[in-house]
Structure formats: structure tokens, C-alpha cells
C-alpha positions as CSV (number, residue, x, y, z in Angstrom):
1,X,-103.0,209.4,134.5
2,X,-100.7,213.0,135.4
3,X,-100.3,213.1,138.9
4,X,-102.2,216.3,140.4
5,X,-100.6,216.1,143.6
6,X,-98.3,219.1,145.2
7,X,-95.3,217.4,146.6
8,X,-92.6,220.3,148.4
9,X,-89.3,219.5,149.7
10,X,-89.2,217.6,152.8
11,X,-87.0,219.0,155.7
12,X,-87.0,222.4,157.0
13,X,-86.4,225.8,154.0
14,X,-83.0,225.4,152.8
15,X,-80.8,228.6,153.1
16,X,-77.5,229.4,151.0
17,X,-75.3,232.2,151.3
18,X,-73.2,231.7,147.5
19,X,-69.7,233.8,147.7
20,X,-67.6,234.3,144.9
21,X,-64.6,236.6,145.1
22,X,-64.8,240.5,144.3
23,X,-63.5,241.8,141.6
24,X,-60.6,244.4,142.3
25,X,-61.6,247.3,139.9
26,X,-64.5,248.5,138.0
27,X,-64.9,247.6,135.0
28,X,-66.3,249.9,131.7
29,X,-68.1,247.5,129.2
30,X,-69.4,248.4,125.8
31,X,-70.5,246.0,123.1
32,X,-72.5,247.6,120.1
33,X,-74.7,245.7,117.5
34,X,-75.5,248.5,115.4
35,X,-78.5,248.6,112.8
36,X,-77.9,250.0,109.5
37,X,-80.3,253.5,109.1
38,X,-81.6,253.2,112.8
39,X,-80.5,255.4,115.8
40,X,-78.8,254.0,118.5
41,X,-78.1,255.2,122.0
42,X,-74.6,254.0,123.4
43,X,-75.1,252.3,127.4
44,X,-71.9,252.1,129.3
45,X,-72.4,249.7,132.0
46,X,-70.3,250.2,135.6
47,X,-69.6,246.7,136.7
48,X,-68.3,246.0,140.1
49,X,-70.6,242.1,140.4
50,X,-71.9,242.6,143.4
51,X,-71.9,239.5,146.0
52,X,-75.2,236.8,144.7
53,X,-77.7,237.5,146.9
54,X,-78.9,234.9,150.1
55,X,-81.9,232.2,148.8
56,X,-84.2,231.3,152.1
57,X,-87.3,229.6,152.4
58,X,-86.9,227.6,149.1
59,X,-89.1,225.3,148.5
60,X,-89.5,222.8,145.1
61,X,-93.0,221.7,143.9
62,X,-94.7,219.5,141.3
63,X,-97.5,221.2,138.9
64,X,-98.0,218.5,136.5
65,X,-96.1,215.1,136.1
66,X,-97.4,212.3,134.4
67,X,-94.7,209.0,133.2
68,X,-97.0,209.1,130.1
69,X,-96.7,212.5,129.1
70,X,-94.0,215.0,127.8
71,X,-94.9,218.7,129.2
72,X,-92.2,221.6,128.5
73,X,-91.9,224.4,127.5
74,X,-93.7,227.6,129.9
75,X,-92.1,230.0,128.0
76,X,-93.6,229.2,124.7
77,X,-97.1,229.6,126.1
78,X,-98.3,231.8,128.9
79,X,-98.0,233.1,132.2
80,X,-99.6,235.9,135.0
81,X,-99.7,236.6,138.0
82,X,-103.1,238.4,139.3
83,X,-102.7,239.0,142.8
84,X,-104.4,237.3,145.6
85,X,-102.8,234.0,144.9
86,X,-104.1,233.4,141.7
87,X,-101.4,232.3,138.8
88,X,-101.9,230.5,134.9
89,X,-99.1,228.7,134.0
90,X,-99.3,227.1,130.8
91,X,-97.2,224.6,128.7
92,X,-96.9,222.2,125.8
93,X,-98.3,218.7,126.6
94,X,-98.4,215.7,124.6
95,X,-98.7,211.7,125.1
96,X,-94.9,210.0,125.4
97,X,-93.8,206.4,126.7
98,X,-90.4,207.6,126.6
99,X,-88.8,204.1,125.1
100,X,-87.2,205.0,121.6
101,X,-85.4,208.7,120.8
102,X,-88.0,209.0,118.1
103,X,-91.0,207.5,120.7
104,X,-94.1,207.5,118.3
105,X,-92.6,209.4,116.1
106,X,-91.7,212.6,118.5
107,X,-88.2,213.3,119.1
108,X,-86.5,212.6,122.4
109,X,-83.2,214.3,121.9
110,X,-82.2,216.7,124.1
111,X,-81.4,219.5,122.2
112,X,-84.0,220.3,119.3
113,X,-87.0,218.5,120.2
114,X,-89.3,221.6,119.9
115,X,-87.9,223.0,117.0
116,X,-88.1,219.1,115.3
117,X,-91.3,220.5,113.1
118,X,-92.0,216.7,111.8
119,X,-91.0,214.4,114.5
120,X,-90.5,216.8,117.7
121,X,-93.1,216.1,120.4
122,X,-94.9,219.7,120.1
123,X,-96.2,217.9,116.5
124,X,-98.7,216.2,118.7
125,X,-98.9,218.5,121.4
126,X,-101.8,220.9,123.2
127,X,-101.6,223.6,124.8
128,X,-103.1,223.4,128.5
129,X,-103.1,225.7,130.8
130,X,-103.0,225.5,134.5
131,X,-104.5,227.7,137.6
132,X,-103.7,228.0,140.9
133,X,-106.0,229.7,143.4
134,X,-103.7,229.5,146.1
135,X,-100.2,231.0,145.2
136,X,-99.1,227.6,143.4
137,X,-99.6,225.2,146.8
138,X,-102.2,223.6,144.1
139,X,-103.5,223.1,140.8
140,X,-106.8,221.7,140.4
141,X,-107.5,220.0,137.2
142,X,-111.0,221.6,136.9
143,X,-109.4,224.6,136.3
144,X,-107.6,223.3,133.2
145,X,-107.7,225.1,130.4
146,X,-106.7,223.3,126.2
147,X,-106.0,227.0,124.7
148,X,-104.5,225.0,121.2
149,X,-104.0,222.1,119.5
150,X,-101.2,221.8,117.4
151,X,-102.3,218.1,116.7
152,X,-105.3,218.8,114.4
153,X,-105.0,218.3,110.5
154,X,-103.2,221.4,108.2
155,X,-107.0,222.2,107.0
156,X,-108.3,222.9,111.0
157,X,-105.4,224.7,111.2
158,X,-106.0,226.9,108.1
159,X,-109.8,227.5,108.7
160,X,-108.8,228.7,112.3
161,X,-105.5,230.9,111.3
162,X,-107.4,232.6,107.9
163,X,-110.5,234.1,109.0
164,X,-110.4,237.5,107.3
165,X,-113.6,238.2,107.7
166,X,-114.6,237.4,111.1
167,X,-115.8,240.1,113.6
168,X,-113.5,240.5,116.6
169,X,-114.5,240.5,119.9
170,X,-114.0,243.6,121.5
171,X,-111.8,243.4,124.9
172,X,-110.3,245.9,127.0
173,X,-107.1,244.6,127.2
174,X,-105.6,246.9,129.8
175,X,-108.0,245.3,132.6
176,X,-106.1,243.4,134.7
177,X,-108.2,240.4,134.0
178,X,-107.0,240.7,130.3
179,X,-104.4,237.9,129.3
180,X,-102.6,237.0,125.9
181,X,-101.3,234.0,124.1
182,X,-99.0,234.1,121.7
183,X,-98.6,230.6,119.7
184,X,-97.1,228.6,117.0
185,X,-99.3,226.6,114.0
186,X,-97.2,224.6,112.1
187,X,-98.3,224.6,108.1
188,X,-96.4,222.8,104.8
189,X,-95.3,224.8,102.3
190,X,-93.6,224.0,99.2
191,X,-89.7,223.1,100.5
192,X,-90.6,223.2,104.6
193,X,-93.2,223.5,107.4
194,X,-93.0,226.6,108.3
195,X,-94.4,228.0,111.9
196,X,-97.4,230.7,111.3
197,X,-96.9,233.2,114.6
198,X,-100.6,234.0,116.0
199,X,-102.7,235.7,119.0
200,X,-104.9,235.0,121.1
201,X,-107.0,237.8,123.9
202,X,-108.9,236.4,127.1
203,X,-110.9,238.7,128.8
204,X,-111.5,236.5,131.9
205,X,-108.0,235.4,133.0
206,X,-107.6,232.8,130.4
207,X,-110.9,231.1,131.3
208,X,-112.2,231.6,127.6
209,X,-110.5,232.5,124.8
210,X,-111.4,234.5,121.7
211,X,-111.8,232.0,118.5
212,X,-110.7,234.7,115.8
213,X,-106.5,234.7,116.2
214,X,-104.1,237.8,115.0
215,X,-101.8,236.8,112.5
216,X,-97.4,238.2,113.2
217,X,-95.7,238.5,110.1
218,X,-92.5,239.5,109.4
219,X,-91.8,243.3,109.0
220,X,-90.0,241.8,105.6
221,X,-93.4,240.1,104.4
222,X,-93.2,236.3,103.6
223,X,-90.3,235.6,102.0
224,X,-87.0,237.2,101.5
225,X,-85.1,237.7,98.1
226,X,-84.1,234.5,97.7
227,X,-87.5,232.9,97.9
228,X,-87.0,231.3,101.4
229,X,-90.2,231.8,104.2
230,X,-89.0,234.1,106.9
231,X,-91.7,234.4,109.8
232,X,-91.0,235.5,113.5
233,X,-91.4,233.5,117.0
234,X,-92.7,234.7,120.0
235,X,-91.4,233.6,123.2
236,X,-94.6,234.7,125.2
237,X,-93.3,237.0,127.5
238,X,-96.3,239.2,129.0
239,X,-97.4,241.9,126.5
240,X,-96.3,245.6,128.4
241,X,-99.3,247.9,129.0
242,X,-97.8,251.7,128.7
243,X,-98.9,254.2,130.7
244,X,-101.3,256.0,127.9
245,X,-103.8,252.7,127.9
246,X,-103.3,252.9,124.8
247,X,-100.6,251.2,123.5
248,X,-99.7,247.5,124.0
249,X,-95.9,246.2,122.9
250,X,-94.9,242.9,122.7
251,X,-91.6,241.7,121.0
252,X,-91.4,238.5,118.5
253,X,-88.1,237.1,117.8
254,X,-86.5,237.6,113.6
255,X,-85.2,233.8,113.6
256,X,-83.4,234.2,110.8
257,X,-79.3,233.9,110.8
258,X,-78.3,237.4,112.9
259,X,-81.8,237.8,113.9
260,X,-83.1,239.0,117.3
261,X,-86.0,240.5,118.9
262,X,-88.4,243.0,117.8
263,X,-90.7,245.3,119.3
264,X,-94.6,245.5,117.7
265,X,-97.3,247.9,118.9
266,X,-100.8,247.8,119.2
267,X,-102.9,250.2,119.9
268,X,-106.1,248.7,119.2
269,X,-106.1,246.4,121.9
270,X,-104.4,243.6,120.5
271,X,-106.6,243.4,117.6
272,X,-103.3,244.1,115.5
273,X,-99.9,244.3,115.8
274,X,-97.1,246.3,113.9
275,X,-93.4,246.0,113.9
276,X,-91.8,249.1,115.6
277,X,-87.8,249.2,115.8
278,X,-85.2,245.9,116.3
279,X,-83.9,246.1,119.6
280,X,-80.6,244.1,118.8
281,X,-78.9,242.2,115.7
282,X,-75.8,240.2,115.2
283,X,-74.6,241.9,112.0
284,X,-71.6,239.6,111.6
285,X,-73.7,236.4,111.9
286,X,-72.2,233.9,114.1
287,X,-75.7,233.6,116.2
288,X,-78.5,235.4,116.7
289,X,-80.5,236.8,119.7
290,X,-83.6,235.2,120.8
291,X,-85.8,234.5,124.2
292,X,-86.9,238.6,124.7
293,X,-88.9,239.8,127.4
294,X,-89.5,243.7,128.0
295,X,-89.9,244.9,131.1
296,X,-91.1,248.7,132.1
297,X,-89.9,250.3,135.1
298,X,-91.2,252.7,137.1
299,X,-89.2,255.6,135.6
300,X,-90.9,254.6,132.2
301,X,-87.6,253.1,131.0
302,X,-87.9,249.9,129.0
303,X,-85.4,247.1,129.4
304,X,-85.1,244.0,127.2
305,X,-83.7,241.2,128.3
306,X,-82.3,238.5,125.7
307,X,-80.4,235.5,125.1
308,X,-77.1,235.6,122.5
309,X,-76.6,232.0,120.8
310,X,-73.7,231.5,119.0
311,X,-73.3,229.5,116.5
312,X,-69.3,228.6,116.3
313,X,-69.5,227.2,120.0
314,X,-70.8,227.3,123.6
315,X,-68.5,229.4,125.5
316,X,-69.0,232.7,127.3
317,X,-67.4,235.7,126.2
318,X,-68.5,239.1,126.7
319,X,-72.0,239.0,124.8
320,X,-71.3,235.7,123.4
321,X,-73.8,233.0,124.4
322,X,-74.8,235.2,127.3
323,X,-77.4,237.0,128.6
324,X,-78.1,240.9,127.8
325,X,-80.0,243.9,128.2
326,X,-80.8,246.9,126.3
327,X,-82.5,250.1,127.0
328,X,-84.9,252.3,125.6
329,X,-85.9,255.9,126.8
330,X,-88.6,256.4,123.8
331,X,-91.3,253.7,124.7
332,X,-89.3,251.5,123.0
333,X,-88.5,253.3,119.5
334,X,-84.4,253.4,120.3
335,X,-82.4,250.7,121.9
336,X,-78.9,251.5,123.7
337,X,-76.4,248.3,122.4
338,X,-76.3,245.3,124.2
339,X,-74.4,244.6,127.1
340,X,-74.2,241.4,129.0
341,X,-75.4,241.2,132.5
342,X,-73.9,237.3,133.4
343,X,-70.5,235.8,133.2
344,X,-69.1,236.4,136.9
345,X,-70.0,234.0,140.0
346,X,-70.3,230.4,137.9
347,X,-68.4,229.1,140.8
348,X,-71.8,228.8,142.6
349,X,-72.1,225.8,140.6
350,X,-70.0,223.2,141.7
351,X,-68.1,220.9,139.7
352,X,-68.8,222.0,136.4
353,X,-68.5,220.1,133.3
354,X,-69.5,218.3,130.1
355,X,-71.0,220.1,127.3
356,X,-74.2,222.1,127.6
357,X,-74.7,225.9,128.2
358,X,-74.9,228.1,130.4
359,X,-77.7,230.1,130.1
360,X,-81.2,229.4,128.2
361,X,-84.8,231.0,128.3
362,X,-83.5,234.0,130.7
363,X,-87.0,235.5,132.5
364,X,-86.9,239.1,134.3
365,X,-88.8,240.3,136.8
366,X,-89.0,243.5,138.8
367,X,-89.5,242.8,142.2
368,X,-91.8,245.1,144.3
369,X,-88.9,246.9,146.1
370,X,-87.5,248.3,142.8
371,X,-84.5,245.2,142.1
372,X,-84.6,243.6,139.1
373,X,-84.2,239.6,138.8
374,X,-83.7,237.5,135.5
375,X,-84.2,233.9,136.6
376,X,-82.7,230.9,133.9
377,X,-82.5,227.8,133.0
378,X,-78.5,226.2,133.0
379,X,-77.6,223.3,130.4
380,X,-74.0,222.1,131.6
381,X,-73.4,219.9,134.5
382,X,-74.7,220.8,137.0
383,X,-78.3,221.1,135.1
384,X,-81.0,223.4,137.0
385,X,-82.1,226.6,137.9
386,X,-80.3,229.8,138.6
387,X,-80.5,233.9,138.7
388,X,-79.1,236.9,138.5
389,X,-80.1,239.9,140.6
390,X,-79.9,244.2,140.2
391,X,-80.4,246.4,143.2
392,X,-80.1,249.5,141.0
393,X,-82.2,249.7,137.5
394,X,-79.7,247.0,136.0
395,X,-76.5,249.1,135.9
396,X,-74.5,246.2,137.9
397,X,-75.6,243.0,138.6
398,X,-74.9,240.6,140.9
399,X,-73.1,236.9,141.0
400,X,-74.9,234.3,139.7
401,X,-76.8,232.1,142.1
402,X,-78.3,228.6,142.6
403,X,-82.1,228.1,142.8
404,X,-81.9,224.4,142.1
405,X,-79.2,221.7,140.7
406,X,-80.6,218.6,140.5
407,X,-81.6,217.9,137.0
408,X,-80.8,214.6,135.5
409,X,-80.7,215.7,132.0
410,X,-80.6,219.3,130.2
411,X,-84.0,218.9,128.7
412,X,-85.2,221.6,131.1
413,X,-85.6,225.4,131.7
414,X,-88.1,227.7,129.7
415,X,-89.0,229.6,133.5
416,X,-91.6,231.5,134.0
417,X,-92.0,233.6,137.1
418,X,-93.2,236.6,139.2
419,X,-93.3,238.0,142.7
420,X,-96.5,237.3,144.9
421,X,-98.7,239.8,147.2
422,X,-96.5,238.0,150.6
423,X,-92.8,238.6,149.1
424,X,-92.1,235.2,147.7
425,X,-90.9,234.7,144.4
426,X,-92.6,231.9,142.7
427,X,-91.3,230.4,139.2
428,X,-92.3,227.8,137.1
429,X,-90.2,225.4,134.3
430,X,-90.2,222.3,132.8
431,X,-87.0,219.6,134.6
432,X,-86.4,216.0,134.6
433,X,-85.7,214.1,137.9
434,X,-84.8,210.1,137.9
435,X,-88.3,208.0,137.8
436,X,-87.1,205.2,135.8
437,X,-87.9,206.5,132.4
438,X,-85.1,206.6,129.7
439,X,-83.5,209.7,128.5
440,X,-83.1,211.4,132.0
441,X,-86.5,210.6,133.3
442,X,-90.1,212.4,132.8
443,X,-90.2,216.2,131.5
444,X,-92.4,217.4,133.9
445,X,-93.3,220.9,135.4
446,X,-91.5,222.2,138.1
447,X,-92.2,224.9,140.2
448,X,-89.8,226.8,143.0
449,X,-90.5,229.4,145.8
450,X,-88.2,231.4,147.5
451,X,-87.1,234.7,149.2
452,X,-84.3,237.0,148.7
453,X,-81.7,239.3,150.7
């Protein structure tokens, strides 16, 4: 049986102050990825790296381990935060034993397990959600939640996906009760098995769900000239309410070679969705952009955060294989061009080495005071957690820092986060720690709580 159990650190809240040296001058940066027949905006970012901000009061938790089980992936499923303590955190969850790298016939390998569409664990995988009740001190199993099953046979999966004719519930989607998931349904076709993008609305904080699911397509339909299936991925990153309650955007990933995120707008409460504007593209194809996640501020400025993924090699250069933003002014019609926000203070983790990367599954999140954190997941020895932090609407951004680096393998990351009613910043992600158990120990999920000055 999964361990229910909340363990935290022992020994009194760790502080770190993480210094890196200053850079002399400013520094003008401007990278463009322009789209053929769309308006862009130009961004020049001012960037002096601030010092990394001090960690204090961090403490390390358990939300579900099991030696038995494989559970990854928060990103991929869903996440909120609704005041007074209470948080859903879901993730992918399957049955391992974790002796062979293809253990009943789901992938152990480090890199490519999920997207392994006939051997990778999520073949056999639910979706199960979790709730805490007391800002993530504990997770009671009555309150779980199976929101999918990717495990049922191709005809469940087509009698639940295709249902054209169904009534829809009707939600009101801007309550703050109101939650989405965004999943993946893996179906054959004729040369692959090709992922079929869908939605799901709660009305009730993810207690029920809605049994009629919104199909995201491509803005190119189907296929593309050559015949191949092109379809879109969504990373699950909460869907924006704007300040009409009326319209809903959410952004899907184009996974195709030079691909990157997309915004899509409802504005019949989630009911449908339909494609808006790219925010960024790789036109000369050596990677693509993928884990999005919009954020609006205050001003009504939208940023979007994203990874860059290269695929000639791992290093970090510029927009390469880091993380960006972009902005839009127009509730999210234009997009200024990309610009990195990471590459300085990598000191902070010592004794780097090995291959891996340095960035995966960045999450943002604007903190009540106005800063702006993205919080990631790091590859490369030494595997953990880390962030990145703005004090001023994301026109410089600090050193990177260290929120944990103690992973025994770099099967980990996919955070998911937010900042709760007392200050603390909680997050949650899937990590490995030594247990016995071959290929760097259980995937489990992880959870960290912390403060910031």
C-alpha cells in the first residue's frame, strides 16, 4: 500500500543566503522568433541579475509514495489553490515493481517514459487527484479523487472522447470553486498512437467531474500536407479568467518540429475552445517551445512563461534550452519575442556535472506582493528543485536559487505551485530519493514550503 503519511524535514527550517557575483554592466537582450503574417511587438529586456533571493523556513514533505507505484507528472494534470488551506494536486499514477527498464511492460528510462505511448508507464496509468485541507500538512485518502483512466480499452476511450451529441452541463466557470483538467487519451491510428487533447469542468473543486469532455484540435485540423497526425498537448497550467467573465484562455502546446504554445479562448465557459494567436515559434527548427503557463498581472498584462528545447544539444545559450517569457498587451492577441529570463547564478549549484539539463517544466507564479516566481525542475547533477525570482513585472530577474538538491536520479520535476493565505510558498513535483529500488529509487510526490526575501 502508498504511504499516506506527511513526513517534513527533521531539524530546525534551513536558511540559505545563495551569492553569485554581479555583473558589471547592463546588458540589452533581444531574441525574436517571428511568425510569418502575424504582428509582433519587440521586448527589450534591461538585465542587471539581481542577487537570488534568501530561502527560510523550508521545509520538504511527502504527498504520496508507495514502492509499488510510479506517480509523476503534476504538471500534466491539475492544480489550485482555493484559499483557506485547501489545495488539489493531481498526478499520473500507475502499478510498478521497478525491477526491469521495461517493468511490465512500462518504461523505466529516464528520459521519455511519458512520451513512450506503447510501453511508457502513463499506458497504464490514472489520473488521481489529491486534497489537502490543511495547506499541504496532510492528504487524506478519502479525499481522493480518479479524474481518468488512460488504462481502459481504445473503445471506452472512444465512447467517452466522441459524444457529439450529449447535453453539456452548464457551469459557471469563473466561480472560484470552478476547476479544469486538461488530459491526454491515447488512440491507434493507421502508422502511430496518436494523443487526442481533451477537457474536463468541475464545479465543486474537483470533487465531481463533468462526464461529456471538450475535444483541442489543432488550428491546422488533423493532419498536415503530408498526411502525418498533428494534434496539440496541454501542459495543464490553470486556465486565466480575464477581467470581462467572459472570456477564458488557456494555451496548448503545437508539438510539432518548431512548435510552441498557443493561446485558445473560450467564452462559453469552457464548453469550447478556439485557437487565438502563437505566442512563440522556432522558425529555423532546431527545437521547439513547450511547457506554457500564462499568467495575468494586475496591470492586465499577460506573460507566458515557456521552455526552449533544443534539439542539436543541451547547452544554454541565450534562448537556447532556457527558459523565456513573452508579453502581450491585447489579452493575449500579440506577443513581444522571446527573451530568456535564466542563465546567470548556476553557481548556486555546486559541483555540477554529467549530462542532463538545466531547466524542465518551469511554473510561474505571482506572489501577493506583486514579484513574480517561476519555480523548475533541474536534470544535471545536482538533480532537484530551483527558481528564479522578479521584483519588477519580469523586466530583470534574479540569480537562480536552490529549493532542493537531493534527487538520486533526473526522473523528477513537473512543479506545481502557488502562494498560500500566511505567505508561504507551497509547491508540489514528482522526485526520487534512495529506498532500495532500482533506477534511482521510487518516483514519488514531493512537496516543498518555503518563504522568500
Amino acid at each position: 500500500m502508498h504511504s499516506k503519511t506527511h513526513h517534513v524535514d527533521s531539524g530546525s527550517p534551513k536558511s540559505r543566503r545563495l551569492l553569485g557575483r554581479r555583473l558589471a554592466a547592463n546588458v540589452v537582450l533581444l531574441l525574436a522568433f517571428p511568425l510569418a503574417g502575424s504582428a509582433r511587438t519587440e521586448q527589450t529586456v534591461n538585465l542587471t541579475t539581481p542577487q537570488a533571493p534568501d530561502v527560510y523556513d523550508l521545509q520538504h514533505s511527502t504527498i504520496h509514495h508507495g514502492k509499488n507505484w510510479y506517480c509523476a507528472h503534476p504538471r500534466m494534470v491539475t492544480f489550485k489553490y482555493f484559499g483557506g488551506g485547501e489545495i488539489v494536486v493531481g498526478h499520473n499514477h500507475a502499478l510498478c515493481d521497478y525491477r526491469e527498464d521495461t517493468d511490465a511492460g512500462r518504461s523505466l528510462k529516464l528520459w521519455g517514459a511519458w512520451h513512450d505511448r506503447r510501453t511508457g508507464y502513463y499506458t497504464q496509468a490514472k489520473v488521481l487527484l489529491q486534497r489537502s485541507l490543511d495547506g499541504g500538512r496532510t492528504w487524506a485518502e478519502e479525499n481522493e479523487v480518479i479524474v481518468y483512466d488512460e488504462g481502459i480499452s481504445s473503445a471506452e476511450k472512444r465512447n467517452f472522447l466522441y459524444q457529439q451529441d450529449s447535453p453539456r452541463e452548464s457551469y459557471d466557470m469563473f466561480r472560484p470553486e470552478a476547476v479544469f483538467f486538461f488530459g491526454q487519451a491515447y488512440l491507434p491510428k493507421e502508422r502511430d498512437i496518436i494523443p487526442v487533447c481533451f477537457a474536463l469542468r468541475s464545479p465543486d473543486k474537483g470533487a465531481t467531474w463533468e462526464k461529456v469532455p471538450t475535444i483541442i484540435k489543432h488550428p491546422d485540423g488533423d493532419k498536415n500536407p503530408d498526411g502525418d497526425y498533428i494534434f496539440v498537448l496541454r501542459n495543464c497550467y490553470p486556465v486565466v479568467r480575464m477581467p470581462d467573465r467572459q472570456t477564458l484562455l488557456a494555451l496548448v502546446v503545437d508539438v510539432k518540429p518548431g512548435g510552441g504554445p498557443m493561446v485558445y479562448s473560450s467564452r462559453d465557459q469552457g464548453v469550447t475552445w478556439s485557437f487565438l494567436n502563437h505566442v512563440a515559434v522556432d522558425q529555423s527548427l532546431p527545437g521547439r517551445f513547450t511547457y506554457e503557463g500564462l499568467v495575468l498581472l494586475p496591470s492586465g498584462e499577460l506573460h507566458c512563461y515557456y521552455l526552449h528545447i533544443s534539439s542539436e544539444d543541451q547547452n544554454v545559450q541565450g534562448v537556447k534550452n532556457a527558459i523565456c517569457m513573452s508579453v502581450s498587451k491585447d489579452g493575449g492577441k500579440h506577443w513581444s519575442q522571446g527573451v530568456p529570463i535564466v542563465g546567470d547564478g548556476r553557481e548556486c549549484w555546486k559541483n555540477p556535472g554529467g549530462p542532463g539539463v538545466d531547466y524542465r517544466s518551469p511554473w510561474p507564479i505571482l506572489l501577493k506582493d506583486g514579484r513574480i516566481l517561476v519555480i523548475f525542475g533541474r536534470r544535471r547533477m545536482p538533480m532537484g528543485i530551483g527558481g528564479v525570482l522578479s521584483s519588477n513585472g519580469g523586466k530583470t530577474w534574479s540569480k537562480e536559487f536552490v529549493i532542493r538538491d537531493d534527487a538520486s536520479s533526473g526522473d523528477i520535476g513537473y512543479p506545481v505551485g502557488a502562494q498560500l493565505d500566511d505567505g508561504r510558498i507551497f509547491t508540489a513535483y514528482y522526485y526520487t530519493l534512495p529506498d532500495g529500488n532500482k533506477f534511482g529509487g521510487t518516483r514519488f510526490i514531493a512537496s516543498s514550503s518555503f518563504r522568500l526575501r
